[in-house]
C-alpha positions as CSV (number, residue, x, y, z in Angstrom):
1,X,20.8,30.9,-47.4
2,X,17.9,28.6,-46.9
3,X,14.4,26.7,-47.3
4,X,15.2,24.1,-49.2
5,X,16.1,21.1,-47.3
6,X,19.7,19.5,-47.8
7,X,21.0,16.4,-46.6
8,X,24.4,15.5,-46.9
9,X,25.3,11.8,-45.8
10,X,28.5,12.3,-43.4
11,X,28.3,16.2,-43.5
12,X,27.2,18.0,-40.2
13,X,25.3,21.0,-41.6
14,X,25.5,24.9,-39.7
15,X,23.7,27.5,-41.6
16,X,24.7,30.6,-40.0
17,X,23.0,34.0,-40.4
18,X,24.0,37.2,-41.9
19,X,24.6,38.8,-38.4
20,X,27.4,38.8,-36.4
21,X,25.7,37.4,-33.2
22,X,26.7,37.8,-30.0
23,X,25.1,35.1,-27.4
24,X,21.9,36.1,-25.1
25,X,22.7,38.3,-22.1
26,X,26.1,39.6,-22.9
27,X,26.6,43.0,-21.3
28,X,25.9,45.5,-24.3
29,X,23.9,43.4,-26.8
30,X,20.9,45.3,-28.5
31,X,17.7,43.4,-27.7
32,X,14.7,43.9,-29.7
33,X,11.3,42.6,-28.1
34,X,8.8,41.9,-30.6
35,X,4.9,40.7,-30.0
36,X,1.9,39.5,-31.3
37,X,-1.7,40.2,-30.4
38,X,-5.2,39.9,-31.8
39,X,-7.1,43.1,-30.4
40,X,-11.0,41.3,-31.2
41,X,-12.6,43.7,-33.5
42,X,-10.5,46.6,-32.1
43,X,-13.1,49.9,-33.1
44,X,-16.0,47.7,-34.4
45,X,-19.3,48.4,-33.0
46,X,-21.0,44.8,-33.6
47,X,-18.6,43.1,-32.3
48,X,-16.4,42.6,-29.6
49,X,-16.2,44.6,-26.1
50,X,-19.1,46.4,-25.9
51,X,-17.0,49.7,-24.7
52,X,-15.1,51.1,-27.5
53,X,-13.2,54.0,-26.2
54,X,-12.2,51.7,-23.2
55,X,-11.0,49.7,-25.5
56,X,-8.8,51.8,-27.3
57,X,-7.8,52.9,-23.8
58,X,-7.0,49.4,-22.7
59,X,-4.9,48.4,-25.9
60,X,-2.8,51.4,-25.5
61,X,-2.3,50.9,-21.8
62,X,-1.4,47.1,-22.6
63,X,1.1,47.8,-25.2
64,X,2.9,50.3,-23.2
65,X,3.0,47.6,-20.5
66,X,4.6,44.8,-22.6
67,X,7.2,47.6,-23.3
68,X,7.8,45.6,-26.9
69,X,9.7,47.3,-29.8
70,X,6.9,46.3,-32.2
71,X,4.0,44.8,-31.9
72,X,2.2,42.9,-34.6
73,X,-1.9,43.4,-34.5
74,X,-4.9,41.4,-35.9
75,X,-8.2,42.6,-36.1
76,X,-8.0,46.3,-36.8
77,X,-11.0,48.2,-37.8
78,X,-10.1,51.3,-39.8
79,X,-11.8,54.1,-41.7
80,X,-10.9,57.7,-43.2
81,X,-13.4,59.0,-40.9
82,X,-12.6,56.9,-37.5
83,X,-9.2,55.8,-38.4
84,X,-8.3,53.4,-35.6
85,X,-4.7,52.9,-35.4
86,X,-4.1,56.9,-36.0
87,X,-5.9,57.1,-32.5
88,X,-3.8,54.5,-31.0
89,X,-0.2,56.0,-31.6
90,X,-1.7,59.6,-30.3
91,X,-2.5,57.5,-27.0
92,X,0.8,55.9,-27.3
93,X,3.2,58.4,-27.6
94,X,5.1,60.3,-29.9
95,X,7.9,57.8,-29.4
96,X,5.6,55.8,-31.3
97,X,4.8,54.9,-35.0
98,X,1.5,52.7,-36.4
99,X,1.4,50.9,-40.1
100,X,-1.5,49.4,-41.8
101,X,-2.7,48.4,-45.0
102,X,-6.3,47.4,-44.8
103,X,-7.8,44.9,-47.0
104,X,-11.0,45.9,-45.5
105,X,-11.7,49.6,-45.3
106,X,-14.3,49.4,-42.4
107,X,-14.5,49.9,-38.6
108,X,-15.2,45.7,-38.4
109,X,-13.0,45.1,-40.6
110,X,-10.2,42.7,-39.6
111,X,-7.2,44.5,-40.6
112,X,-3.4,43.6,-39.6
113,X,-1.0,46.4,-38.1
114,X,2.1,47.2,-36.6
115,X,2.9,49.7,-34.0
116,X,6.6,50.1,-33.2
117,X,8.9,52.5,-31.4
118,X,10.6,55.0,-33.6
119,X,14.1,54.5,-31.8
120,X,14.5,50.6,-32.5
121,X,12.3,50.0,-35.4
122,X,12.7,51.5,-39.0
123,X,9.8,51.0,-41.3
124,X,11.0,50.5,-45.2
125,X,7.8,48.8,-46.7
126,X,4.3,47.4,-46.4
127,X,2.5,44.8,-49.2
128,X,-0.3,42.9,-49.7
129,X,1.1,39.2,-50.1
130,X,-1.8,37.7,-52.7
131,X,0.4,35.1,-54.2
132,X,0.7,32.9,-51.0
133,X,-2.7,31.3,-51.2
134,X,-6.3,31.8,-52.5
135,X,-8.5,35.0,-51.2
136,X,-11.1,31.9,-50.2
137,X,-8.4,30.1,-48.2
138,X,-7.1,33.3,-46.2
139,X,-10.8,34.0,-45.1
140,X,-11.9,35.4,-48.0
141,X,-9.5,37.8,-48.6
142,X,-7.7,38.5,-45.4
143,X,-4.1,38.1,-46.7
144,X,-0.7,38.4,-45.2
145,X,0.8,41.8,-44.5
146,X,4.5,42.1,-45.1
147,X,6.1,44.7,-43.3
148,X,9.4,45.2,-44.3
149,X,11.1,46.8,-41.3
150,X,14.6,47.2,-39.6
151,X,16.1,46.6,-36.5
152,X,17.9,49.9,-35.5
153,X,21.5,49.4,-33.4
154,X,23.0,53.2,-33.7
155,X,24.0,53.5,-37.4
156,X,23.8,49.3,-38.0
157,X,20.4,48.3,-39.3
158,X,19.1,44.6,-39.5
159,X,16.6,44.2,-42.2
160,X,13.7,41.8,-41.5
161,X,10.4,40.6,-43.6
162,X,8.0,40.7,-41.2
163,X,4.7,38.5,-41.8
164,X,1.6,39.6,-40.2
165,X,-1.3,37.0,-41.1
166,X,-4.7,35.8,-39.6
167,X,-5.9,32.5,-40.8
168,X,-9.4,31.0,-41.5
169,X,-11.1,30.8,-37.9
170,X,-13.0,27.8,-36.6
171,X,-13.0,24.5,-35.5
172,X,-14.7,22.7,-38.7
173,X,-13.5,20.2,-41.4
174,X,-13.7,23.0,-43.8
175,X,-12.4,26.1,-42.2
176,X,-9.0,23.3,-41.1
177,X,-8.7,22.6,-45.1
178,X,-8.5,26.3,-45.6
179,X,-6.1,26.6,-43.0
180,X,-4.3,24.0,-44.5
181,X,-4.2,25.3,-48.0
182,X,-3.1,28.7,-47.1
183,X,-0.1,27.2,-45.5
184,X,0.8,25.5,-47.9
185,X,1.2,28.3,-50.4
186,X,2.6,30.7,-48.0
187,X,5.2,28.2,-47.4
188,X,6.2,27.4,-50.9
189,X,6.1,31.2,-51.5
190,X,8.7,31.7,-48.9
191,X,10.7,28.9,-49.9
192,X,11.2,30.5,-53.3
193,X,13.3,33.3,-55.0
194,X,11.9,35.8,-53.5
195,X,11.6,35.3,-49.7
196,X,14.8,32.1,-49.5
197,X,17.3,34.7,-47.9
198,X,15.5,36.8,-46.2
199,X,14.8,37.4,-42.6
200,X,11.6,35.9,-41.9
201,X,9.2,36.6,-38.8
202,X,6.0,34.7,-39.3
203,X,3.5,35.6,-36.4
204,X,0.2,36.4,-35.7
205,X,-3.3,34.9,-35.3
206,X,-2.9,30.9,-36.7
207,X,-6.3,30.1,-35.7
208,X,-4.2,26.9,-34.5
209,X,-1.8,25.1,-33.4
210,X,1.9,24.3,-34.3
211,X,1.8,20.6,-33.4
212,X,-2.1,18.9,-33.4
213,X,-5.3,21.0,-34.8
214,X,-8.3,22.3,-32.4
215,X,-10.6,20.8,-35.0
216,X,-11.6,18.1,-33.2
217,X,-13.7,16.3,-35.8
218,X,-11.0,16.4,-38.2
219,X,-10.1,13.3,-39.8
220,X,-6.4,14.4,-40.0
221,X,-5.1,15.5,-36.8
222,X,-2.0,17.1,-37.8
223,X,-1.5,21.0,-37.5
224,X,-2.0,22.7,-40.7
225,X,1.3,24.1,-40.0
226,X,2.4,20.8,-39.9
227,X,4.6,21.6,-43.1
228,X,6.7,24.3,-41.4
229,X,7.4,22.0,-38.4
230,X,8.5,19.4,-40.1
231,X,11.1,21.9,-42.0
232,X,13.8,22.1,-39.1
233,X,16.4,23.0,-41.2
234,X,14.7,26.2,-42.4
235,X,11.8,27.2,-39.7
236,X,11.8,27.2,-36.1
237,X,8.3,27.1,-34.6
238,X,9.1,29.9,-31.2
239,X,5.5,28.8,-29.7
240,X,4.9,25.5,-30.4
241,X,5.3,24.6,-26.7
242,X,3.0,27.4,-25.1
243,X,0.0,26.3,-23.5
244,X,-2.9,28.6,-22.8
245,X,-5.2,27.2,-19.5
246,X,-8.0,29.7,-20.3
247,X,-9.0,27.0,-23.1
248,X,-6.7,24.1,-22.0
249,X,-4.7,23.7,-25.2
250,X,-1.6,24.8,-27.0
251,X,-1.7,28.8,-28.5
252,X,-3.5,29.4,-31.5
253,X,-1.5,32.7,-32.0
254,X,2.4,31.6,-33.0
255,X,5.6,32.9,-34.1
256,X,7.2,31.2,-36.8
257,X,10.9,32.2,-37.6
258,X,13.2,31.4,-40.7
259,X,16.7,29.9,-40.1
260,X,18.7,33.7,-40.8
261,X,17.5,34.0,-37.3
262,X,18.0,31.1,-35.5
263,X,20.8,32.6,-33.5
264,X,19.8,35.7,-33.1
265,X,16.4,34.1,-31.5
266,X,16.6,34.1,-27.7
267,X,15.6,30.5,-27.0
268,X,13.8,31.3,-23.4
269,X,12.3,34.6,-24.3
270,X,8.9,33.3,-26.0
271,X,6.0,34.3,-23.3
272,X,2.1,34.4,-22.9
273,X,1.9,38.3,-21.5
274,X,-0.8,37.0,-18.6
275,X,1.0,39.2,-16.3
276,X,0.5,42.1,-18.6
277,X,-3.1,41.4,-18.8
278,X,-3.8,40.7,-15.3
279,X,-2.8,44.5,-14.3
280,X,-6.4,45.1,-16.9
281,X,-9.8,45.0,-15.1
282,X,-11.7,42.6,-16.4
283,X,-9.5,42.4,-19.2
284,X,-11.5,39.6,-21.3
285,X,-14.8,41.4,-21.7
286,X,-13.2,45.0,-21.9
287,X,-9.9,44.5,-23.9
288,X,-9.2,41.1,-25.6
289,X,-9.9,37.4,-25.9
290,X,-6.4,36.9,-26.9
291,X,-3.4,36.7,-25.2
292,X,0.0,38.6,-26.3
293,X,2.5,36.8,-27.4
294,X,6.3,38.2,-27.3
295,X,10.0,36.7,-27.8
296,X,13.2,38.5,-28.5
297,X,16.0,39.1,-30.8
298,X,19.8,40.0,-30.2
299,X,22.2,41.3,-33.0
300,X,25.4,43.3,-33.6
301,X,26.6,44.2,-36.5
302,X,25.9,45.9,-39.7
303,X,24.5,45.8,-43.1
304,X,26.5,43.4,-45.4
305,X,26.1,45.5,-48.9
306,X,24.3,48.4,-49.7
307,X,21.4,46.7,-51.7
308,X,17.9,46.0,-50.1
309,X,15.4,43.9,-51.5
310,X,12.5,46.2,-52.4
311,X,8.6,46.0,-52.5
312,X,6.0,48.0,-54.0
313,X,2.2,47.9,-53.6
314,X,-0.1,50.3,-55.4
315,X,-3.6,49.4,-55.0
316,X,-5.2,52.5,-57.2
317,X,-8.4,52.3,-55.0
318,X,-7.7,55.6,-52.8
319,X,-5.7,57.2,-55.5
320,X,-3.3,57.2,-58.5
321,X,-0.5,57.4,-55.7
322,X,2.5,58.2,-56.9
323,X,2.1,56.9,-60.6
324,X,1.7,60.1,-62.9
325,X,-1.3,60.5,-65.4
326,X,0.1,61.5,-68.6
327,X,-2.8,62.4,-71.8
328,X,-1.4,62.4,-75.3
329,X,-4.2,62.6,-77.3
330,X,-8.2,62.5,-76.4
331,X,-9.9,64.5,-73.5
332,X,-10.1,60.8,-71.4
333,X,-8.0,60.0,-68.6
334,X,-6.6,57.5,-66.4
335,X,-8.5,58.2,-62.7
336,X,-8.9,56.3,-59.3
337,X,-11.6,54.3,-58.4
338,X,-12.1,52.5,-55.1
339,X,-13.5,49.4,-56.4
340,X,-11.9,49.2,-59.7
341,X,-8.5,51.0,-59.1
342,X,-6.9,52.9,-62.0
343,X,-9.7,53.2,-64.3
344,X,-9.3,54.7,-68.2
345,X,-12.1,54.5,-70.7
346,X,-12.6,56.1,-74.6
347,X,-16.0,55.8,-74.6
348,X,-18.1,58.5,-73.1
349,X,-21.7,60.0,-73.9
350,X,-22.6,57.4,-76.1
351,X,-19.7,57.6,-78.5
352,X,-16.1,56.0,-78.8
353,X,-13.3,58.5,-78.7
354,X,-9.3,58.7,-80.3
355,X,-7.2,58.3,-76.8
356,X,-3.6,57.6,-76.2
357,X,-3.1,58.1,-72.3
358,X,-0.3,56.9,-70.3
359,X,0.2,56.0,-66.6
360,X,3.7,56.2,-65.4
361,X,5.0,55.0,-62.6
362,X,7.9,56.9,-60.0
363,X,11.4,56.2,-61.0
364,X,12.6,53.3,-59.0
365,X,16.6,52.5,-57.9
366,X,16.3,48.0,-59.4
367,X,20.7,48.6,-59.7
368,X,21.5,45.9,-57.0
369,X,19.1,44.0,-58.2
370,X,19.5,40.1,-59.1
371,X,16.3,39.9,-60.7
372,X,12.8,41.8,-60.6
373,X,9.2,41.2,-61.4
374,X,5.5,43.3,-61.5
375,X,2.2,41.8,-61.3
376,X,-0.9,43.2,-61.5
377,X,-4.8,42.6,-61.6
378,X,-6.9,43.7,-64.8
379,X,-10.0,43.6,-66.3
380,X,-10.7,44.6,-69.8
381,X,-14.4,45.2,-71.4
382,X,-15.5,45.8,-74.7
383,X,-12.5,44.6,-76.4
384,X,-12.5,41.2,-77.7
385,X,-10.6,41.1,-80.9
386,X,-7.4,39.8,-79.5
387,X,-4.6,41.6,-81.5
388,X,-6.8,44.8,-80.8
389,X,-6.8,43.9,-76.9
390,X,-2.9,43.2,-77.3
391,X,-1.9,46.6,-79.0
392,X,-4.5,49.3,-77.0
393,X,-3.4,47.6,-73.2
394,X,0.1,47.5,-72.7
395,X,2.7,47.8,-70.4
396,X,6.3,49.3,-71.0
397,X,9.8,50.3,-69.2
398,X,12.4,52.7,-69.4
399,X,15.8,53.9,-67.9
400,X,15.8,57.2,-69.6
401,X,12.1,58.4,-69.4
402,X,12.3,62.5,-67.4
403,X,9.2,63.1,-64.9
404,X,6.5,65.3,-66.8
405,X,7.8,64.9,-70.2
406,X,5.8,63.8,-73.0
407,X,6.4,59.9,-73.1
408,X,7.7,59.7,-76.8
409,X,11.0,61.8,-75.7
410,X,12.3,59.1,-74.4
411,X,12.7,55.2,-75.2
412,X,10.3,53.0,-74.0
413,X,10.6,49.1,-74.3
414,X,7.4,47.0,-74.1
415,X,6.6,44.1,-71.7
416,X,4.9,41.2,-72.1
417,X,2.0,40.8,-70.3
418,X,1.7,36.9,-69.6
419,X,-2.3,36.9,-69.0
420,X,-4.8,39.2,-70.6
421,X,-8.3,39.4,-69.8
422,X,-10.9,37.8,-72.2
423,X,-12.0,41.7,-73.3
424,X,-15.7,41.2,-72.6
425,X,-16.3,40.9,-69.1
426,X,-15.7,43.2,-65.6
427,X,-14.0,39.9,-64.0
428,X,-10.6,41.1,-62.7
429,X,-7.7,38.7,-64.0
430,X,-4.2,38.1,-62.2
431,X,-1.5,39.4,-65.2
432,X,1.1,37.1,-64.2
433,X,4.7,37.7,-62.9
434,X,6.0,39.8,-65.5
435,X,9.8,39.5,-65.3
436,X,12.6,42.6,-65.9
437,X,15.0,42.0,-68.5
438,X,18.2,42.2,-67.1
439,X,19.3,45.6,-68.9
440,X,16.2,47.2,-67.1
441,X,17.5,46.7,-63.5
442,X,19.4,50.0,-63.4
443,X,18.9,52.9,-61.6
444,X,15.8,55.6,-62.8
445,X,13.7,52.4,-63.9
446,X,10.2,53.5,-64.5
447,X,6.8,51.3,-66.0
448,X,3.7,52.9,-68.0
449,X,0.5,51.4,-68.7
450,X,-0.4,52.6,-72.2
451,X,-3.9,52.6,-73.3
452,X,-5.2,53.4,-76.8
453,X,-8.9,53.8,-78.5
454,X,-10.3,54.9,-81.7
455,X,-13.5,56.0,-82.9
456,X,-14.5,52.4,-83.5
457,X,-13.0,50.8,-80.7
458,X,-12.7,52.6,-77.1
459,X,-12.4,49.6,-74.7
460,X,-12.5,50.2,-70.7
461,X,-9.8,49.1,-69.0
462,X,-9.2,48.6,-64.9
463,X,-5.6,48.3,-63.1
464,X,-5.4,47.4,-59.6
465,X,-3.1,46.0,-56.9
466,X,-0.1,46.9,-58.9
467,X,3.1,45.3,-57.1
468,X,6.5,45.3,-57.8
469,X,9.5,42.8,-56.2
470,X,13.3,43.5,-56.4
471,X,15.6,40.5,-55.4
472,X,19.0,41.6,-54.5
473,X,21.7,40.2,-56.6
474,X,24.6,39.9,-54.1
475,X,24.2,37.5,-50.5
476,X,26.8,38.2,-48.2
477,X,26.7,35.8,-46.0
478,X,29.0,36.1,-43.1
479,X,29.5,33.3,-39.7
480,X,29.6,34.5,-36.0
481,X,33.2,35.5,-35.9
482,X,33.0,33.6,-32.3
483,X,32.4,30.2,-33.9
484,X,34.5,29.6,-37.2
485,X,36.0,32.8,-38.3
486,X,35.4,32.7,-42.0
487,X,33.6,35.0,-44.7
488,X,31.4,33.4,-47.7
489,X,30.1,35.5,-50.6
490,X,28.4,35.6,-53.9
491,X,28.9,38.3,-56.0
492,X,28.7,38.8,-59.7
493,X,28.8,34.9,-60.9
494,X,31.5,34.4,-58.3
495,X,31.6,33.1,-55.0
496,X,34.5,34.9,-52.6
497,X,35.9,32.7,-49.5
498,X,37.8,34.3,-47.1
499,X,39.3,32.6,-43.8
500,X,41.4,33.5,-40.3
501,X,43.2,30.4,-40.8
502,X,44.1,28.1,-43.3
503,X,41.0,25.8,-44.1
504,X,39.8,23.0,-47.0
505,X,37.0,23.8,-49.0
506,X,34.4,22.4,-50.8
507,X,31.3,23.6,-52.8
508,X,28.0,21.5,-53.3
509,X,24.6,21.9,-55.2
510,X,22.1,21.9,-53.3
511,X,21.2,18.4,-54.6
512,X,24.4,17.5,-53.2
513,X,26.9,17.3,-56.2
514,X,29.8,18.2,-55.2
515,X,31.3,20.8,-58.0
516,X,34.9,22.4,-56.2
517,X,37.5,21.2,-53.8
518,X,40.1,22.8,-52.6
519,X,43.2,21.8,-50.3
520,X,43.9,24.3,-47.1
521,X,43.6,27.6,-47.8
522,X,43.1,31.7,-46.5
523,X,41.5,33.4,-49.6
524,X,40.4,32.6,-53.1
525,X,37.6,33.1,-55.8
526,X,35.6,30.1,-57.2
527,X,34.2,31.6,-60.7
528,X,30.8,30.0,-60.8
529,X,29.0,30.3,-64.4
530,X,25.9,28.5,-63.5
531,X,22.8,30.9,-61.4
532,X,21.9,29.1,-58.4
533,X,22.3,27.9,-54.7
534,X,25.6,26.7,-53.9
535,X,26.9,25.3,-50.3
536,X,30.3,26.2,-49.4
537,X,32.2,24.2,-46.7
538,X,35.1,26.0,-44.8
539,X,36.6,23.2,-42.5
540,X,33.8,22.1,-40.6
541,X,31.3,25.1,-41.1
542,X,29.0,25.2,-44.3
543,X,27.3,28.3,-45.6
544,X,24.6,28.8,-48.3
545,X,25.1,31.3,-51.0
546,X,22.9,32.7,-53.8
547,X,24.7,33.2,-56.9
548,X,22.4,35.4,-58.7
């Protein structure tokens, strides 16, 4: 559907969502209010308000007062003994519901989080987004958080890939390049395969601003968003406009939406929450430094197909989670680690060891799935003949494998593995996208890391931040039946056109090469060989269609 600019010379573009959208303020229409807010070191001791049970106090009383659906948080502290967004949602309400995946497991750390209510917001999925920019260039290591959520109408659900992030602070040369570079990535991560038809909310803590840069001694003066902006097509800036007086300038924390959305965005709802903050005594030195932000969303409708795109984070520092330890041979096995993750060594007391251990992961549904791929992070030690590296660290999938069975009764298929480790180091290496053969996205899909040692070799190996990304095959993409009363769909190397009234079509590339025409007509199938992006044009409306 999107995020990849098109221009046709004569051709008045309208790329529509997948919602049936009624317009802003109709009697009926299911609003959803979502917000942004950096908390400043919520639950940290060093930092921050001084107070920290007032605090907490203050950000549940402020959140309750915005009366949002979900609001997006920055700067979470969090820790199995003082777990700070647990305490929050008690103070909330049970109505009430609180996600977070730290990437820093400590009370100062600056976590993002979401809190939502129960009846409007459905939570599907959290990850760790480490392929949209360098751990130096998101603060050293503060990455994105997707949350993928959905919006809850009755039985009709509106799926959304929410983007929590918090930039590189500061007003230097060098903290803007880092700002810069992150962008860049994220952008070109969303633009591709994986993210280009989904429904993107991008929001939280820029550290800048949409249009100019608060680094005044900057030799380039453009935002480091600059690159979304100047992508109308695809991404709206919501806050670009929003001036905060406490520092005379434009908003440093934004709202970035991608074009699924555009008309379920209500255009005059985007709002600094002063009045929310105001009813806080001395709200700056007890609460916050930051502002909320909040806009809001309308819909009607319901889920086009059945398929949802899915995504799976295992980290392996807190636990195995739900991957399954399975020893064939050897009293070594694979075990958790918080630094290193999944952990499996054959040497032990001074002596190398005969091993075969296996860690398999849950069964996972991949059957509506266009395409699929798992990466990981690795590091291998004591292991530096390569074809020795190649057959004791592998990775393998199956459609037939039976929970607590011994791994040889059933067929296993092995994976590539695009990057190994060098073997004699504890440096962590990124494995690469590995992608799923096409036979393998079927229901009951399972992968197993396999290790092997001998008596002469016993290598150590180290498995962490473990993710998995499903792309659903079939876009559905449907018009507002208010403006053009037509259906467009891609389905199975086919795209489906269906229309109220008799209409011409036509179907580009999206380099603009124009592959089908078609004189007036209500219904017909367009067998398309070629994988790809097509856009289809029913009388004056176009729609973009992924033909996966």
């Amino acid at each position: 559907m999107k995020r990849k600019s098109i221009l046709f010379v004569g051709i008045a573009l309208s790329l529509f969502t997948v919602w049936s959208v009624i317009a802003a303020g109709n009697a009926g229409t299911p609003t959803f209010k979502i917000s942004t807010w950096n908390t400043e070191w919520l639950s940290c001791t060093q930092n921050g308000p001084t107070d920290e049970a007032l605090q907490l106090d203050n950000v549940a009383a402020v959140i309750k007062l915005l009366n949002s659906d979900l609001v997006a948080l920055q700067e979470v502290g969090t820790t199995s003994a003082s777990p700070t967004l647990d305490l929050l949602v008690q103070k909330l309400g049970s109505e009430w519901e609180g996600r977070i995946l730290p990437t820093s497991v400590d009370n100062c750390g600056q976590n993002q989080a979401i809190v939502y209510k129960k009846s409007k917001i459905q939570f599907v999925s959290a990850s760790v987004i480490t392929n949209g920019g360098t751990s130096y260039n998101w603060s050293s290591g503060r990455y994105p958080i997707l949350y993928n959520i959905n919006f809850l109408n009755g039985t009709n659900t509106m799926p959304v890939a929410l983007i929590n992030i918090h930039s590189k602070a500061m007003s230097d040369p060098t903290s803007y390049s880092r700002r810069k570079s992150s962008s860049a990535s994220l952008k070109l991560l969303l633009d591709g395969n994986l993210y280009n038809t989904q429904n993107i909310i991008l929001l939280g803590d820029f550290n800048d601003y949409l249009i100019g840069t608060q680094c005044s001694t900057c030799t380039d003066v453009d935002s480091p968003y600059k690159n979304f902006m100047d992508d109308p097509v695809n991404y709206k800036g919501l806050t670009s406009a929003l001036y905060d007086p406490k520092y005379s300038s434009k908003v440093i924390d934004n709202i970035v939406i991608s074009n699924e959305l555009f008309d379920n965005y209500n255009p005059t709802s985007v709002i600094r929450e002063e009045a929310v903050t105001q009813q806080i005594p001395n709200y700056t030195n007890t609460t916050s430094d930051h502002t909320p932000i909040s806009t809001t969303f309308t819909f009607e409708g319901s889920v086009p197909n059945s398929c949802t795109n899915v995504s799976v984070l295992e980290t392996f520092t807190e636990s195995l989670g739900e991957f399954t330890a399975y020893n064939v041979s050897g009293n070594q096995l694979w075990a958790s680690n918080s630094l290193y993750g999944a952990v499996i060594s054959g040497y032990t007391a001074g002596a190398n060891n005969v091993n075969e251990d296996w860690l398999i992961s849950p069964a996972y549904d991949l059957s509506g799935m266009g395409s699929a791929t798992v990466n990981f992070n690795h590091a291998i030690n004591y292991s530096t003949i390569e074809s020795e590296r190649l057959q004791n660290h592998s990775l393998w999938v199956s459609t037939i494998y039976s929970s607590g069975n011994l791994p040889s009764s059933a067929g296993w298929t092995k994976l590539t593995i695009p990057t190994m480790p060098a073997g004699n180091s504890w440096t962590f290496t990124a494995s690469g996208d590995i992608n799923i053969p096409q036979q393998f996205l079927a229901a009951n899909v399972r992968f197993a890391f396999k290790y092997l040692s001998s008596a002469t070799t016993a290598s150590t190996w180290e498995v962490k931040n473990y993710t998995l990304n499903g792309v659903c095959k079939t876009t559905d993409v449907k018009s507002p039946v208010q403006k053009n009363k037509a259906r467009v769909w891609a389905s199975n190397g086919a795209i489906y056109i269906e229309s109220a009234s008799e209409s011409p079509v036509t179907v580009y590339t999206t380099s603009g090469q124009q592959i089908a025409c078609l004189p007036k007509t209500t219904s017909t199938v367009l067998h398309i060989s070629k994988k790809g992006l097509y856009l289809v044009k029913v009388a004056e409306n176009v729609f973009k269609v992924s033909n996966y």
